[in-house]
Backbone bond lengths (Angstrom), bond angles and torsions (degrees), N, CA, C in turn:
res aa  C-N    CA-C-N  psi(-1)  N-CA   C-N-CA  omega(-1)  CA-C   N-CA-C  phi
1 X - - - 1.448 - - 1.533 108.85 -
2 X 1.523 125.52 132.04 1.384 135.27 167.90 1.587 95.90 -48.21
3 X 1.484 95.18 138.35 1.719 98.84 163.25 2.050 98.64 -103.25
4 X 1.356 87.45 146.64 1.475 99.12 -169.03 1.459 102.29 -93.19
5 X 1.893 111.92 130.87 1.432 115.11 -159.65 1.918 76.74 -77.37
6 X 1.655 92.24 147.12 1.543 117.89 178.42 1.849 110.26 -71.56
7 X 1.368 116.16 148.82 1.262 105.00 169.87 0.988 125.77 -73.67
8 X 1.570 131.49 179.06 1.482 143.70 146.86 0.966 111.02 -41.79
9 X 1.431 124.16 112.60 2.051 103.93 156.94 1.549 116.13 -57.58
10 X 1.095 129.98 -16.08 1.788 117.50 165.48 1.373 111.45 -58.64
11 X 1.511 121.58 -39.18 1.407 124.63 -156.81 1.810 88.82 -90.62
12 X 1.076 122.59 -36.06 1.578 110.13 162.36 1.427 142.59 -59.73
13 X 1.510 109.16 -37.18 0.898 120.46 150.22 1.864 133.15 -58.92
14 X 1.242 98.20 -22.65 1.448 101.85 172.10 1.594 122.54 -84.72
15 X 1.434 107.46 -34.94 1.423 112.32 149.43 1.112 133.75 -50.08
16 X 1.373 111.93 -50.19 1.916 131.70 -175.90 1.821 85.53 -45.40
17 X 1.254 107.14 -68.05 1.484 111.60 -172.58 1.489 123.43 -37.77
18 X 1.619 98.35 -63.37 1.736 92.69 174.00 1.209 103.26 -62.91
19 X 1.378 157.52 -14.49 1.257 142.75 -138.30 1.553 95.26 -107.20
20 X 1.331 100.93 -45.70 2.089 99.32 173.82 1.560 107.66 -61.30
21 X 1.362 110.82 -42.04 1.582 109.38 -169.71 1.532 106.84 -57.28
22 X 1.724 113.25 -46.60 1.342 101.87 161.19 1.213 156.80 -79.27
23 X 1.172 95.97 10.23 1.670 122.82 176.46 1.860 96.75 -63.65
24 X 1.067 136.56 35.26 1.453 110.14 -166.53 1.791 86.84 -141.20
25 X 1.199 138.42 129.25 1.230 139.07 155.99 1.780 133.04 -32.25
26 X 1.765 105.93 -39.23 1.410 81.78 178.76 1.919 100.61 -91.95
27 X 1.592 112.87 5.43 1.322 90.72 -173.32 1.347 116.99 -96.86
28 X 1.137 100.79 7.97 1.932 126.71 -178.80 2.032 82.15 -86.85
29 X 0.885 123.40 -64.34 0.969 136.81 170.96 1.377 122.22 -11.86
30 X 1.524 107.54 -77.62 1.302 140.51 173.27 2.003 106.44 -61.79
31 X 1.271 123.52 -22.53 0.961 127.44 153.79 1.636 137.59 -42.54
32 X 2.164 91.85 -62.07 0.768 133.98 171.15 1.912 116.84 -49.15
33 X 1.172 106.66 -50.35 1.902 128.23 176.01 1.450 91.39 -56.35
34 X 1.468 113.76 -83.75 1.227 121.96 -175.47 1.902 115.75 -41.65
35 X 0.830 121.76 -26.17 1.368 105.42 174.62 1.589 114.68 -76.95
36 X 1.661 100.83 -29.28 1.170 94.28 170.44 1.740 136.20 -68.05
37 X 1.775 95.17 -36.76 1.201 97.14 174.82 1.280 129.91 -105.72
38 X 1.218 104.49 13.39 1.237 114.54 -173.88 1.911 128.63 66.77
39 X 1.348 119.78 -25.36 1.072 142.08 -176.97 1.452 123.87 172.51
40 X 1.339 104.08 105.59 1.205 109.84 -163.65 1.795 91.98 -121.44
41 X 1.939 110.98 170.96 1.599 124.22 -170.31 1.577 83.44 -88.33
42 X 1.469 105.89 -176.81 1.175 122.82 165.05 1.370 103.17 -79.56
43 X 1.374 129.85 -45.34 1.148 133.06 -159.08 1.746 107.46 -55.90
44 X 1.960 100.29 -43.19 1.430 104.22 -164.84 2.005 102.09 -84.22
45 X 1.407 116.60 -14.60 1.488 111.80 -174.14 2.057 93.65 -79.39
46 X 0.973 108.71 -29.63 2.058 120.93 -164.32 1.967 86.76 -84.24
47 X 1.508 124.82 -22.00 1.487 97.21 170.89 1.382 106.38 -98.00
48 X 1.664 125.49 -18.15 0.932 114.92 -163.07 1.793 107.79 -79.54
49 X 1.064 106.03 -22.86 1.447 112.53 -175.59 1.508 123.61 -89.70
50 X 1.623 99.27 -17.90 1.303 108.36 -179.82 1.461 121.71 53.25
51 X 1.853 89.44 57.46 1.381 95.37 -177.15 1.685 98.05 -136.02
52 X 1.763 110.99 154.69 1.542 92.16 177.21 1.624 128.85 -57.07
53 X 1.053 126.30 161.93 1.523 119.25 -164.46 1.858 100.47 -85.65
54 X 1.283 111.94 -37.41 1.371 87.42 151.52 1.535 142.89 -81.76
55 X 1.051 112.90 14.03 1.455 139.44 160.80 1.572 97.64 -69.36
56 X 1.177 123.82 -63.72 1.453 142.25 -167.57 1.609 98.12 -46.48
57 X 1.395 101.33 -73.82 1.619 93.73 -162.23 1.138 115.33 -92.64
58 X 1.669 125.23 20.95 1.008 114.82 136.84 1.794 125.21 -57.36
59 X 1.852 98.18 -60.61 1.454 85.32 171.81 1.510 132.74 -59.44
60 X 1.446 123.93 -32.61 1.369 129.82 161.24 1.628 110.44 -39.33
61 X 1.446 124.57 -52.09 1.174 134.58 -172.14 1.571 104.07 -71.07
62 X 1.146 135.95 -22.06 1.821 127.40 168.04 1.689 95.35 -100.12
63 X 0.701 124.64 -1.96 1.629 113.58 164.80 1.369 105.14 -90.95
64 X 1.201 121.95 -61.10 1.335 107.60 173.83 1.690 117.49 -41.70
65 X 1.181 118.27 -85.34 1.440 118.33 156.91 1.491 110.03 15.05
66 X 1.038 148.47 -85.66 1.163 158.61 -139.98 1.625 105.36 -115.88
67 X 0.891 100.47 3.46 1.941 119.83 153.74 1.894 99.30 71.12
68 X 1.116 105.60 14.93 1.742 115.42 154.21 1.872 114.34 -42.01
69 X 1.596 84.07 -38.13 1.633 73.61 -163.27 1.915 105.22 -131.36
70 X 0.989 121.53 163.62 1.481 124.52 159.58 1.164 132.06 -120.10
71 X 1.432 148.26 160.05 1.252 134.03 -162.60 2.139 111.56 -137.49
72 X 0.766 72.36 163.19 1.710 77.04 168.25 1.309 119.78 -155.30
73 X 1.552 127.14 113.95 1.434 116.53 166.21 1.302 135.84 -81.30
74 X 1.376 129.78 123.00 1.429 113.04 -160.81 1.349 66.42 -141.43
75 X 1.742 97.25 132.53 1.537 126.56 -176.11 1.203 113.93 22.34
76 X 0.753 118.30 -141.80 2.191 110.32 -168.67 1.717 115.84 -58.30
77 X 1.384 93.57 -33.90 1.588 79.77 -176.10 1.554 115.60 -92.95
78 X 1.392 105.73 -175.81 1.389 120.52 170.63 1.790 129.37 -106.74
79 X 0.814 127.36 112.29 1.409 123.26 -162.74 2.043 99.84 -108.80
80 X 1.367 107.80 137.33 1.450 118.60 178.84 1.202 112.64 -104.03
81 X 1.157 120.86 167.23 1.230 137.86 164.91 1.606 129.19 -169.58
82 X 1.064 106.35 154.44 1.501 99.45 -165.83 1.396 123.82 -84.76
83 X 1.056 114.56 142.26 2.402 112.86 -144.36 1.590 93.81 -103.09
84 X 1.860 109.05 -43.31 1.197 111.56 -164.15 1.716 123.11 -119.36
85 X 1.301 126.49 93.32 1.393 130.66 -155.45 1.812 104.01 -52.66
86 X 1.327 121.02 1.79 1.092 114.26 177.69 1.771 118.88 -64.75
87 X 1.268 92.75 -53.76 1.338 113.37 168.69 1.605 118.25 -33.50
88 X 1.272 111.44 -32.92 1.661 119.72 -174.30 1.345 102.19 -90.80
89 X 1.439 109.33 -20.44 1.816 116.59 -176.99 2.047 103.71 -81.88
90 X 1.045 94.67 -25.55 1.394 84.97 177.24 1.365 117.05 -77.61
91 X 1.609 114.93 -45.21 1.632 124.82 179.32 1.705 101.02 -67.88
92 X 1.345 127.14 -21.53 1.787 114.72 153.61 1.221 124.26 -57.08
93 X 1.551 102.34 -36.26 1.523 104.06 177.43 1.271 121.80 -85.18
94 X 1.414 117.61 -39.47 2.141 100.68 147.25 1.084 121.02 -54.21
95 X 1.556 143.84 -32.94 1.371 107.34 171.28 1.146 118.40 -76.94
96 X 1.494 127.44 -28.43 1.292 114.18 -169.72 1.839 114.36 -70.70
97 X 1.484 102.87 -10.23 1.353 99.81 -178.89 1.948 97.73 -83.80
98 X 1.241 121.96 -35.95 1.185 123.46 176.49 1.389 114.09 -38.22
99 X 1.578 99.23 -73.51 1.667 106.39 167.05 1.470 111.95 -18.97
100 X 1.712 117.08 -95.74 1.085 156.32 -169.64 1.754 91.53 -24.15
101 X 1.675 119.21 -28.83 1.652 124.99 158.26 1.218 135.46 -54.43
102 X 1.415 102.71 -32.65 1.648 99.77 -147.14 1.591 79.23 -116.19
């Protein structure tokens, strides 16, 4: 059997990070929106989730952080989008474990 060359601890540590940030339901969530729309406001991810809007960018604000997410301001608001395709690799891997349930 190939032995598999070991990672970087930087590149682990950068995961470890997104990986707690996504440990949280609405930000799996907020993942979830964004794939659909590709870029959505704060305003439209805080109705879609039915969460307070400073609720919102708090979680928007640790996703960004840890470079999960990207932003754009166009006139007052803020619009997101997703920076790092990893993030979409994890919500494949809950559904496919979902599936792999039922």
């Amino acid at each position: 059997m190939k032995r598999k060359q070991p990672l970087p601890i930087d590149l682990l540590e950068r995961m470890a990070a997104a990986l707690k940030v996504l440990a949280h339901p609405h930000r799996l969530k907020i993942v979830e929106l964004l794939e659909d729309e590709k870029e959505a406001s704060v305003s439209l991810i805080h109705e879609r989730l039915h969460l307070a809007q400073a609720m919102t960018s708090q979680h928007l604000g640790h996703m960004k952080r840890v470079g999960l997410l990207a932003s754009t301001r166009k006139g007052k608001e803020v619009w997101y989008r997703i920076a790092d395709n990893r993030a979409l690799t994890i919500l494949d891997c809950i559904r496919k474990k979902q599936e792999a349930v039922r």
